[in-house]
C-alpha positions in Angstrom: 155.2 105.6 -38.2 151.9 104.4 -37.0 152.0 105.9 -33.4 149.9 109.1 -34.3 147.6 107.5 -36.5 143.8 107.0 -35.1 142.8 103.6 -34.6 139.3 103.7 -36.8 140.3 105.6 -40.1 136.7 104.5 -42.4 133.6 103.5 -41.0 131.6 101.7 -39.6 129.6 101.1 -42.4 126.2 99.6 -42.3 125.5 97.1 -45.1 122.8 94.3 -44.8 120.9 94.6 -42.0 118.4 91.8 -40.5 116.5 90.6 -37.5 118.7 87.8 -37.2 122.1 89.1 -39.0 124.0 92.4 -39.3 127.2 93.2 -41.5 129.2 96.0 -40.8 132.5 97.4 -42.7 135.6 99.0 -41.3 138.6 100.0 -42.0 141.7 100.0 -38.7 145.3 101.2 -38.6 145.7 98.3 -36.7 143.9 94.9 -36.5 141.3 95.4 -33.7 139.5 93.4 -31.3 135.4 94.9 -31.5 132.1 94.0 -29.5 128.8 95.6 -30.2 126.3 95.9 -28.1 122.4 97.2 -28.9 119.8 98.7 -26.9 116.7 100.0 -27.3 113.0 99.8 -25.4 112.9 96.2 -24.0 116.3 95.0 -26.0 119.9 95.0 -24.5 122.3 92.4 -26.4 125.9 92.4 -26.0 128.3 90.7 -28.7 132.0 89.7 -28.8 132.6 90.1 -32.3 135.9 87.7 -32.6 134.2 85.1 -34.0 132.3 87.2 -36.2 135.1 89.6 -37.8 137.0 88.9 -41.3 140.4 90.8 -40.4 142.2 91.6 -43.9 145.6 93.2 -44.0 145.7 95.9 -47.0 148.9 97.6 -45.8 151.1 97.9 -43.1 149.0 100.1 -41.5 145.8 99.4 -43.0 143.2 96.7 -41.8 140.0 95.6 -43.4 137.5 94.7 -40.8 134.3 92.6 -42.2 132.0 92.2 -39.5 129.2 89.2 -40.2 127.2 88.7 -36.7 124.3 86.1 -36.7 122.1 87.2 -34.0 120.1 84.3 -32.3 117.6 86.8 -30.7 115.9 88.4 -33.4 116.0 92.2 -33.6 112.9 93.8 -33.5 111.2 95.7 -36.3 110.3 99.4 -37.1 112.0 100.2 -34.2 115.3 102.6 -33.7 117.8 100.4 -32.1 121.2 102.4 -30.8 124.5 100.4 -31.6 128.0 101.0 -29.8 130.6 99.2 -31.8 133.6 99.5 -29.3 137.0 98.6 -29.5 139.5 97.0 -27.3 142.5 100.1 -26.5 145.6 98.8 -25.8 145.2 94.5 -26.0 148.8 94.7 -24.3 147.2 95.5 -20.7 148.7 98.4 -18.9 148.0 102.1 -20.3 149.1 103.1 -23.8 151.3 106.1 -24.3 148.7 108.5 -24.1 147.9 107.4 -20.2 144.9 106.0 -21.7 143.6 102.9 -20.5 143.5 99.3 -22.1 139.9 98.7 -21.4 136.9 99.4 -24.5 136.6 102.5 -26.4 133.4 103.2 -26.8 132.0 105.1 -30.0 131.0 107.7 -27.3 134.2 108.7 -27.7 135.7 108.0 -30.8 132.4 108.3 -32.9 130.8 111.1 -32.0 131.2 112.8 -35.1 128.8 109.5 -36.5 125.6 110.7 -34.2 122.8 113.0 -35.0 122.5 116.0 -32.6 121.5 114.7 -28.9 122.0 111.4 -29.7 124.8 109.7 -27.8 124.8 106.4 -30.1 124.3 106.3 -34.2 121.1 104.0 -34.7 119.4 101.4 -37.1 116.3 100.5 -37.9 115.2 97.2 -39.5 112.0 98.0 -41.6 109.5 95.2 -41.9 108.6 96.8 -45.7 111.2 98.0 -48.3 108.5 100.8 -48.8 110.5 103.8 -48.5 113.9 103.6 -50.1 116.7 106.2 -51.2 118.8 105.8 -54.3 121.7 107.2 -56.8 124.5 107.0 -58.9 126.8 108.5 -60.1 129.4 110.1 -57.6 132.5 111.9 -59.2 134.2 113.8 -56.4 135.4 116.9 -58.8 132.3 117.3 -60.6 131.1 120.6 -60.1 127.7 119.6 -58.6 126.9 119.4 -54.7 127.0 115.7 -53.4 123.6 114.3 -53.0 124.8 111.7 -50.5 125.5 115.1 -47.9 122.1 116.1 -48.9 120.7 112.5 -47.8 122.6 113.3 -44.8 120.9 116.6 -44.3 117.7 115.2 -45.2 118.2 112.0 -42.4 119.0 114.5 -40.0 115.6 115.9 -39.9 114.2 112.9 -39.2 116.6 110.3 -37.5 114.5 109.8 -34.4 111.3 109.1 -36.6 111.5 105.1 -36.7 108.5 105.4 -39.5 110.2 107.6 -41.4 113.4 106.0 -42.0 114.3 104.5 -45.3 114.8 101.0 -45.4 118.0 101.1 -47.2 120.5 103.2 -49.1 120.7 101.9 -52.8 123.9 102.9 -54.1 123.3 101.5 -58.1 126.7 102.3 -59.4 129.9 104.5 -60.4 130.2 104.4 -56.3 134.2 105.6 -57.3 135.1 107.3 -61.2 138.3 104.6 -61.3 139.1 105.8 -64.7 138.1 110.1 -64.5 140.4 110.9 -61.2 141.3 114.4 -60.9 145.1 115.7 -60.3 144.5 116.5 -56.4 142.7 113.5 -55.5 145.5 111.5 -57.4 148.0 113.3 -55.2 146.0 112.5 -52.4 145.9 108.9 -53.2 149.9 108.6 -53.2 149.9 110.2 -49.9 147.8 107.9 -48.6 149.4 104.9 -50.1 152.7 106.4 -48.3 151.0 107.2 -44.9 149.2 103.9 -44.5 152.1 101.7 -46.3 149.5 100.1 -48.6 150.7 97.2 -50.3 152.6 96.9 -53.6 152.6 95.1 -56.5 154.4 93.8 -59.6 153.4 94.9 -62.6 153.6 92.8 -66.1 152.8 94.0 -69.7 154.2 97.4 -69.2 157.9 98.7 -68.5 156.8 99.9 -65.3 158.1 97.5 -62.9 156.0 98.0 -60.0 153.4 100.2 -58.2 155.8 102.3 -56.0 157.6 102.9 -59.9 154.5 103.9 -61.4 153.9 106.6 -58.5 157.3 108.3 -59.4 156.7 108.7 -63.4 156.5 112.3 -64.6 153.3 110.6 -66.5 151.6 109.5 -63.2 149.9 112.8 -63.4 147.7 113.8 -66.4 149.3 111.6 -68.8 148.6 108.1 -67.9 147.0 107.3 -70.7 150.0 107.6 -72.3 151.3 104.1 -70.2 147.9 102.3 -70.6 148.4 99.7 -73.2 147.5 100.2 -77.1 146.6 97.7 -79.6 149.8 97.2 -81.7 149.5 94.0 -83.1 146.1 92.8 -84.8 145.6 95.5 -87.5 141.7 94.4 -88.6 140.9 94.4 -84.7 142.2 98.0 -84.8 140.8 99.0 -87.8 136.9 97.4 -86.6 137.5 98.9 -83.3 139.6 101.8 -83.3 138.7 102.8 -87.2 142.6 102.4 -87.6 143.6 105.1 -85.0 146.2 103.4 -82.6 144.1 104.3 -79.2 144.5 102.9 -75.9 142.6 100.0 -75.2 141.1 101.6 -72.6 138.3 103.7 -74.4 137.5 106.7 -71.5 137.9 110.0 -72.8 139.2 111.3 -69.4 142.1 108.3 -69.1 144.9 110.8 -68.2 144.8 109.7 -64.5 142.9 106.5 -64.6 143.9 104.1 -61.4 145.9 101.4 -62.2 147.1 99.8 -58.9 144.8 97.8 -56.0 146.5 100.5 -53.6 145.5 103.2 -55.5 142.2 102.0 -55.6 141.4 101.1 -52.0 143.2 104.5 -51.0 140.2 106.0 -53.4 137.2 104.3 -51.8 138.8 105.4 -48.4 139.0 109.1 -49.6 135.8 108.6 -51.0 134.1 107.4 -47.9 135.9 108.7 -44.8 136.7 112.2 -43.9 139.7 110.5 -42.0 142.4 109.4 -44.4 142.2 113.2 -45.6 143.7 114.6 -42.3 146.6 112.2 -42.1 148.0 113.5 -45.1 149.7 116.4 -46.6 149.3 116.7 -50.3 151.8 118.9 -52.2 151.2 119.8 -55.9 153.5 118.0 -58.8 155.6 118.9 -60.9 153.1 120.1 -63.8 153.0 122.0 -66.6 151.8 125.5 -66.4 148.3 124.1 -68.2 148.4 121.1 -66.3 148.7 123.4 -63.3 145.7 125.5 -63.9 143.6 122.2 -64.4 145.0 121.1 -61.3 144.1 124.2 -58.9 140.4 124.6 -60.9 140.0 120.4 -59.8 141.6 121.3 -56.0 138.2 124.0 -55.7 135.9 121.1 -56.3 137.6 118.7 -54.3 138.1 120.7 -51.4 134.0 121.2 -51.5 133.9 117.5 -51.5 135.8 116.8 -48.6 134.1 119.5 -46.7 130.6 117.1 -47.3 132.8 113.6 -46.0 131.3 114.0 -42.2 127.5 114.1 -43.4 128.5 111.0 -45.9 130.3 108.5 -42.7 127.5 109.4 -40.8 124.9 108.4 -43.1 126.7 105.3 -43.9 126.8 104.9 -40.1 123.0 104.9 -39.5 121.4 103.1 -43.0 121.9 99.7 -44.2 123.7 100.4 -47.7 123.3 97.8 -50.8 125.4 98.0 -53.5 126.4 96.9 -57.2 129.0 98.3 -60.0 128.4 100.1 -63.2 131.3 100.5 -65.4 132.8 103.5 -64.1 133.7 101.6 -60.7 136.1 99.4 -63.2 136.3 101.8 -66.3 134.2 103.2 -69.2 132.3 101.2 -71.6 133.5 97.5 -69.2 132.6 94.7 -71.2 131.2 96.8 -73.9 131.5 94.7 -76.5 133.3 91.4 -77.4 136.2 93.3 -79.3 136.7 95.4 -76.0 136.4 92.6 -74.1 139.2 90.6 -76.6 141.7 93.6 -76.6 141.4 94.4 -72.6 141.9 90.8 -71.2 144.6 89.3 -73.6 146.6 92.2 -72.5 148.4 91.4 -68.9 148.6 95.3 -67.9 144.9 96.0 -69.1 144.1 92.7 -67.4 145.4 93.1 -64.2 144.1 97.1 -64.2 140.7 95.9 -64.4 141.1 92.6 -62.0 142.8 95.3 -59.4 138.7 96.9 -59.6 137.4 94.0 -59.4 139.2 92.7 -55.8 138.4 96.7 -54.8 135.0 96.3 -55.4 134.7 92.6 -53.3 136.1 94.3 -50.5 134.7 97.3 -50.5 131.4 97.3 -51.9 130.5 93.5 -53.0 130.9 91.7 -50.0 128.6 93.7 -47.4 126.1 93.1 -50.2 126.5 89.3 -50.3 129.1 87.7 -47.4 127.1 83.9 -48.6 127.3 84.2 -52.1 131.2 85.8 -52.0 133.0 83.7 -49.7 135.2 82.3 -52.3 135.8 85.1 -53.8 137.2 86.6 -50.4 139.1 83.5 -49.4 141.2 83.9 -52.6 141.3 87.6 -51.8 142.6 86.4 -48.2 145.3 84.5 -49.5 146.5 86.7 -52.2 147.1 89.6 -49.2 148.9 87.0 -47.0 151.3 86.4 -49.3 152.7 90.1 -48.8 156.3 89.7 -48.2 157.9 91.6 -45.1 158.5 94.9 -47.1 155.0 95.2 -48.4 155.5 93.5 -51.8 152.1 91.1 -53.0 153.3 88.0 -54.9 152.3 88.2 -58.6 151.9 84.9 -59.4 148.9 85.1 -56.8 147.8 88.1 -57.7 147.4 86.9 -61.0 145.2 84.0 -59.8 143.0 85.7 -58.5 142.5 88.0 -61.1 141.6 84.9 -63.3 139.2 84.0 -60.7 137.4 87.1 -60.2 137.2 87.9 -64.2 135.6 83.9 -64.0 133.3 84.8 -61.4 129.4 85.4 -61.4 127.7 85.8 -58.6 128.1 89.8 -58.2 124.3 90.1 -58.6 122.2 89.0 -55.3 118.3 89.2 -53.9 116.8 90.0 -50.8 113.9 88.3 -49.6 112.2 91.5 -48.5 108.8 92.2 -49.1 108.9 93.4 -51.8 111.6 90.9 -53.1 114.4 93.2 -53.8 116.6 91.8 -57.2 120.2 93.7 -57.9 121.0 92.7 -61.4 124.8 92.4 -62.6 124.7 93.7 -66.0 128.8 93.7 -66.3 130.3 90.7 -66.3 127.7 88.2 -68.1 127.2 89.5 -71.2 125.0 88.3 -74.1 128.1 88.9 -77.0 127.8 89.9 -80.4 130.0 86.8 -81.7 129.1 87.5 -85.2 129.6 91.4 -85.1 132.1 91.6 -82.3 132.2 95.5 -82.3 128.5 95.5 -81.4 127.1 96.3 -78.1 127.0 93.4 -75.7 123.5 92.7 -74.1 123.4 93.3 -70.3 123.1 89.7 -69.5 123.2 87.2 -71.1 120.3 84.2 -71.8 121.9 81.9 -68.8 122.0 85.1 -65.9 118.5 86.6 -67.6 116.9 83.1 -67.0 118.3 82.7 -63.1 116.5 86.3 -63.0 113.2 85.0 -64.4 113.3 82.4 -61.3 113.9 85.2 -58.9 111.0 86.5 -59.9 108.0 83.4 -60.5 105.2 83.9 -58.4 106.1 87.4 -56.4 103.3 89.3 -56.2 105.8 92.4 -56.6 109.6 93.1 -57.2 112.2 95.9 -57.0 114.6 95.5 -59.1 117.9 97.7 -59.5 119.4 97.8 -63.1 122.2 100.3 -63.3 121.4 101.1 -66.7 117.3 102.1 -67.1 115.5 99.3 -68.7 113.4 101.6 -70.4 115.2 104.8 -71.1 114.8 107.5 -73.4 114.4 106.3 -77.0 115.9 109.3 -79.0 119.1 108.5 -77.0 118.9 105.2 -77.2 117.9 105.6 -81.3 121.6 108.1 -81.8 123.4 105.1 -80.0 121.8 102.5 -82.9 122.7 104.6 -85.6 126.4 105.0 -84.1 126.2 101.4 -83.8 125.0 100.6 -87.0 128.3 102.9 -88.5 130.5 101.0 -86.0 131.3 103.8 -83.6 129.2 102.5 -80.5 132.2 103.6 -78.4 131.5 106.9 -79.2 128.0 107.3 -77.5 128.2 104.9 -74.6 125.8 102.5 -76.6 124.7 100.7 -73.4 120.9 99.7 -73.0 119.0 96.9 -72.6 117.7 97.6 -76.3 120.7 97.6 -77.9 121.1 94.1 -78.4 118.0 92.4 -79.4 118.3 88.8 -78.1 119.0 90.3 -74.2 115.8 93.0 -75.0 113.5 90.6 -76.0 114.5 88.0 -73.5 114.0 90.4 -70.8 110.7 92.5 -72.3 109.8 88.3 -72.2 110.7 87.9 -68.7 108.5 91.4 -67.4 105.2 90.2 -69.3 105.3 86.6 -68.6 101.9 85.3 -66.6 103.8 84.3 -63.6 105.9 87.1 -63.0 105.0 89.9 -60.8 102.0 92.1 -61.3 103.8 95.2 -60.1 107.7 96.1 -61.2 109.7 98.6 -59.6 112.7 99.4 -61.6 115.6 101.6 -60.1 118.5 102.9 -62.2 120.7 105.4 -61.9 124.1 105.5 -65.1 122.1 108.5 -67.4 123.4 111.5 -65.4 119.8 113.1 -65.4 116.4 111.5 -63.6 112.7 110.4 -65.1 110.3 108.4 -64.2 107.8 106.2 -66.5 104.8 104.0 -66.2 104.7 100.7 -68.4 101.5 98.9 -69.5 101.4 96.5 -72.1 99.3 97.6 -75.0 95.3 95.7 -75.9 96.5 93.3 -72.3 93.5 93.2 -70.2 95.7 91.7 -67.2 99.0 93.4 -68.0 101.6 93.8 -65.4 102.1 97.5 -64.2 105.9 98.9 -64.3 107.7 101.9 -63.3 111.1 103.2 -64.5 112.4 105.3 -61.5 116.2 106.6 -62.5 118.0 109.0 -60.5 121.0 110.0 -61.7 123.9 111.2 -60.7 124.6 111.6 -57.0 127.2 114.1 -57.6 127.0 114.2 -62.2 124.8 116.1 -64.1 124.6 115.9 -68.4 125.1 118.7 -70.3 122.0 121.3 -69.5 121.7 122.7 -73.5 122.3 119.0 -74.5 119.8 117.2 -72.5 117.1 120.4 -73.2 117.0 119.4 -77.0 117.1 115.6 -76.4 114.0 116.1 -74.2 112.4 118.3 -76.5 113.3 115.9 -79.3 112.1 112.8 -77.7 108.8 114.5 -77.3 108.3 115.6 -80.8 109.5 112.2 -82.4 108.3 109.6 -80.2 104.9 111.3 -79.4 102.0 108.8 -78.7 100.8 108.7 -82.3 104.5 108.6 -83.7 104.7 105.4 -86.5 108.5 105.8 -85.0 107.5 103.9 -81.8 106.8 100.7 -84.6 110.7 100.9 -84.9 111.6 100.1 -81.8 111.8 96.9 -79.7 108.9 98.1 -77.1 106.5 98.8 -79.7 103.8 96.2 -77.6 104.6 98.7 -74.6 102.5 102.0 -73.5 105.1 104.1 -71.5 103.5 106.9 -70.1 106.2 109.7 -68.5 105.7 111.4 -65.1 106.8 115.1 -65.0 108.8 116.8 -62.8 107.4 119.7 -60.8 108.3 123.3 -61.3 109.8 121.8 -64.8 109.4 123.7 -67.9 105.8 122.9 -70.0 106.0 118.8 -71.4 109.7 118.6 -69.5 110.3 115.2 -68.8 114.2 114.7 -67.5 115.5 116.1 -64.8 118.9 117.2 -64.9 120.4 118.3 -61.1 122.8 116.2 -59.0 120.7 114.4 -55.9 119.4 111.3 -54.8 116.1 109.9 -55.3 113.5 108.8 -53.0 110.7 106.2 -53.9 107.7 105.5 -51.2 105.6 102.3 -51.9 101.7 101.3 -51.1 101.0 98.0 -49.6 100.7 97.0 -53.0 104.2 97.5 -54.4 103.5 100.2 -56.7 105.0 103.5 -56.2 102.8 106.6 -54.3 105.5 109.2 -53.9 108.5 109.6 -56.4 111.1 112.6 -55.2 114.3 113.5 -56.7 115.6 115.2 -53.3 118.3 118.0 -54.8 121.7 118.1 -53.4 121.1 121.7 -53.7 118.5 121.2 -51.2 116.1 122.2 -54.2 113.7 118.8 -54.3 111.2 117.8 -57.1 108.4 115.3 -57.1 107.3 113.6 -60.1 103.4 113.5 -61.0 101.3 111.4 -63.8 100.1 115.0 -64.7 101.2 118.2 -65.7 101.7 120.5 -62.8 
């Protein structure tokens, strides 16, 4: 029953945020009528937002509310501007159950829990500079880290009614979900949110299972998933170049034992995720496991709880900064569109397929959209059309389903710019690969020469740029040299070998792109995907005019790499790669100087940080980075300097 569910269950969530345009995302119980209205010194607006709302049934209970208002009256800048988004009661007339009456519930009353101390309203401000910006990656809810999105929240808090001191936006560069490392209790929770919201079902083809709703009652839903996920049975010199003639799933995570399968089970994720909500409409009761299964199980339910505990600081923040967007493979699953053999085994398989198409129409709705609504209409009008044609019971029709799937795998426009100053450039580096045709178990450059070249225009004649890369453009090359050699043995699934070096035609193309004369003087490059933070400065060597870049990655939000691990990489990197190194000849950025900035209160020479956190990266007028901070979710915040502290 839907009687005792609350009308708002995630959001509002701010996403692009202009003078003359806001987008909002929401998810209802029920499809709602909403009007905004915004105040601040010498500005009152009121907007009926029927015109401008996207309503999108996900379940029977469950609606999708994208909010796209243009705004004829520009917004003013630098300015804190209070927003009410209200929402009509009971459109019936009369007074609901409750004795409540049908007029407009204002978020005075049902989002208080969204507002800073004193404040009545949450607030935005539109900065007329993306000079001061936050960003991460890298969230897995059972991870044993603090969340470094509560610690943004903390951090906001402090500072909220300081228009000057706001970031401009929220840059979230990827693994926003873990759709393929899902622990036991947040599974659970998942099926009892699917059951308390009646999400939608769906057919299933490729696999015995018939259906979601059947997949939910295996014994194997929990901790043995990977068990159902489809194996290569039928090319033997595929599996033998791939697999090194181990039948494996085709799915290559290491952590596949609960990996999300279904579009319900992913959009219940990104609401559990998101919203403290969904988590007090359910009860979860533990599985049937095994007695090892069970111990796993309790030891993830710790971490979990910690992580729902933080879910009030994350809606707020969401509620009061404009938050961008873009996927790294963990949103989808590990090592996405690796290589062409990966890419060959997933999508000729229909269950593999439709796993990864069921991320893909998560992600438009979820994350993509607010990021773009232009540039993925049509992407969303298919996504429309497959959810209308839910039958009366809740059941999606396949044969749609599968069209769009097609569609979305087809599509790419996931990448998008802002014409801020500076320009702000999110690159997709997923979904249009520069394949390895000739060695098909290689790594796949990042983008390929078409999407590398629409980037180049992006950039001709910007002073400066920010661009967000989910994997570093320049990381760490003793890393980056283990993945070559387990590429050059054909094992490049065993390391993760993704960087933008990895493939030479995609790192020369884009080393190309950074030093070419009418390209930016000044490069900002955010990334997150490494699970530890560094920054570096790029010159090019003997170039009296060279451009100046920075490598800024912060990573993860809630994800740290192994401490011992990442200690003797750094060390390593130091000793082999030092300035007079004839090892630097070796590799593709020989023509570069890349000079590290260290981390305070690091060990001597330390150069990666390893602590879950988000970053934080103020700008001069100029475009080039003043103030680099890595702001600890364990409240513990380090600044990185050009010298040794």
């Amino acid at each position: 029953m839907s009687d005792d569910l609350p009308d708002i269950l995630a959001g509002p969530m701010l996403r692009r945020a202009m003078p003359q345009r806001l987008v909002m995302w929401l998810i209802a119980s029920r499809p709602i009528e909403l009007q905004l209205t915004l105040s601040a010194d010498d500005l009152s607006q009121h907007h009926d937002l029927e015109s401008a709302t996207t309503r999108l049934a996900v379940g029977h209970h469950a609606h999708l509310h994208l909010i796209d208002l243009p705004l004829g009256d520009a917004l003013p800048r630098d300015v804190r501007i209070a927003y009410d988004l209200a929402y009509r009661v009971n459109a019936a007339g009369g007074v609901n159950e409750e004795g409540k009456g049908t007029g407009w519930c204002s978020m005075r009353d049902w989002g208080e829990a969204l507002c800073y101390d004193g404040e009545p309203l949450p607030t935005l401000v539109l900065r007329s500079r993306y000079d001061n910006l936050l960003h991460g990656s890298c969230r897995k809810p059972h991870h044993a880290s603090p969340d470094g999105l509560v610690r943004a929240d903390r951090w906001l808090s402090e500072r909220h009614a300081d228009s000057a001191a706001r970031p401009a936006a929220l840059l979230m560069t990827g693994d926003q979900i873990y759709a393929d490392d899902v622990a036991g209790p947040m599974l659970a929770a998942i099926h009892a949110l699917i059951a308390r919201l009646g999400l939608y079902d769906e057919c299933l083809e490729g696999t015995e299972i018939a259906s979601g709703s059947e997949l939910y009652a295996r014994d194997e839903t929990y901790y043995h998933r990977d068990d159902l996920l489809p194996a290569i049975r039928s090319t033997e010199a595929l599996r033998e170049k791939f697999f090194g003639g181990v039948r494996k799933p085709i799915f290559t995570t290491a952590s596949a034992e609960n990996h999300l399968i279904t579009f319900a089970e992913l959009l219940a994720m990104y609401l559990l995720v998101w919203s403290p909500t969904p988590w007090r409409l359910i009860e979860v009761e533990i599985p049937q496991l095994a007695a090892e299964e069970q111990d796993r199980y309790r030891a993830e339910q710790r971490h979990i709880d910690a992580f729902v505990a933080g879910l009030p600081n994350v809606a707020r923040l969401f509620a009061h900064l404009p938050t961008l967007m873009i996927f790294d493979d963990h949103d989808v699953t590990d090592d996405w569109n690796l290589s062409a053999a990966w890419e060959a085994a997933v999508y000729e398989h229909p269950f593999s397929r439709r796993i990864v198409g069921n991320a893909l129409i998560a992600y438009l709705l979820c994350q993509g959209w607010g990021n773009d609504p232009d540039g993925l209409a049509e992407p969303l009008a298919a996504s429309r059309e497959w959810l209308d044609s839910a039958s009366h019971d809740g059941r999606l029709d396949c044969e749609t389903h599968n069209r769009l799937v097609t569609h979305l795998l087809g599509f790419t426009g996931w990448g998008y710019t802002l014409d801020s100053t500076p320009r702000l450039v999110v690159l997709d580096t997923r979904t249009r690969r520069w394949r390895s045709e000739r060695r098909r178990h290689h790594p796949s450059g990042l983008m390929d020469w078409e999407a590398l070249s629409e980037f180049q225009q992006e950039l001709l004649e910007e002073p400066s740029v920010i661009i967000v890369s989910p994997a570093p453009i320049f990381g760490v090359k003793l890393i980056e040299g283990i993945q070559r050699v387990f590429t050059w043995f054909g094992k490049p699934l065993l390391v993760d070998a993704e960087n933008w070096m990895a493939h030479p035609g995609a790192a020369h193309t884009m080393l190309n792109i950074l030093r070419h004369s009418r390209t930016p003087q000044r490069y900002v490059i955010l990334s997150g995907d490494v699970h530890y933070s560094f920054v570096y400065a790029i010159t090019i060597r003997q170039h009296r005019n060279s451009p100046r870049m920075w490598q800024i990655t912060s990573s993860g939000l809630k994800n740290t790499f192994p401490d011992t691990l990442l200690d003797w990489f750094d060390r390593l990197n130091r000793w082999l790669y030092a300035p007079w190194s004839p090892l630097n000849w070796l590799t593709k950025r020989r023509r570069m100087a890349v000079d590290p900035y260290y981390p305070e209160r690091a060990s001597k020479g330390e150069r990666l940080w390893n602590r879950a956190g988000i970053g934080q990266v103020l700008l001069d007028d100029q475009g080039a980075p003043r103030e680099v901070t890595q702001l600890g979710a364990d409240d513990c915040d380090t600044r990185f300097s050009e010298s040794r502290s």
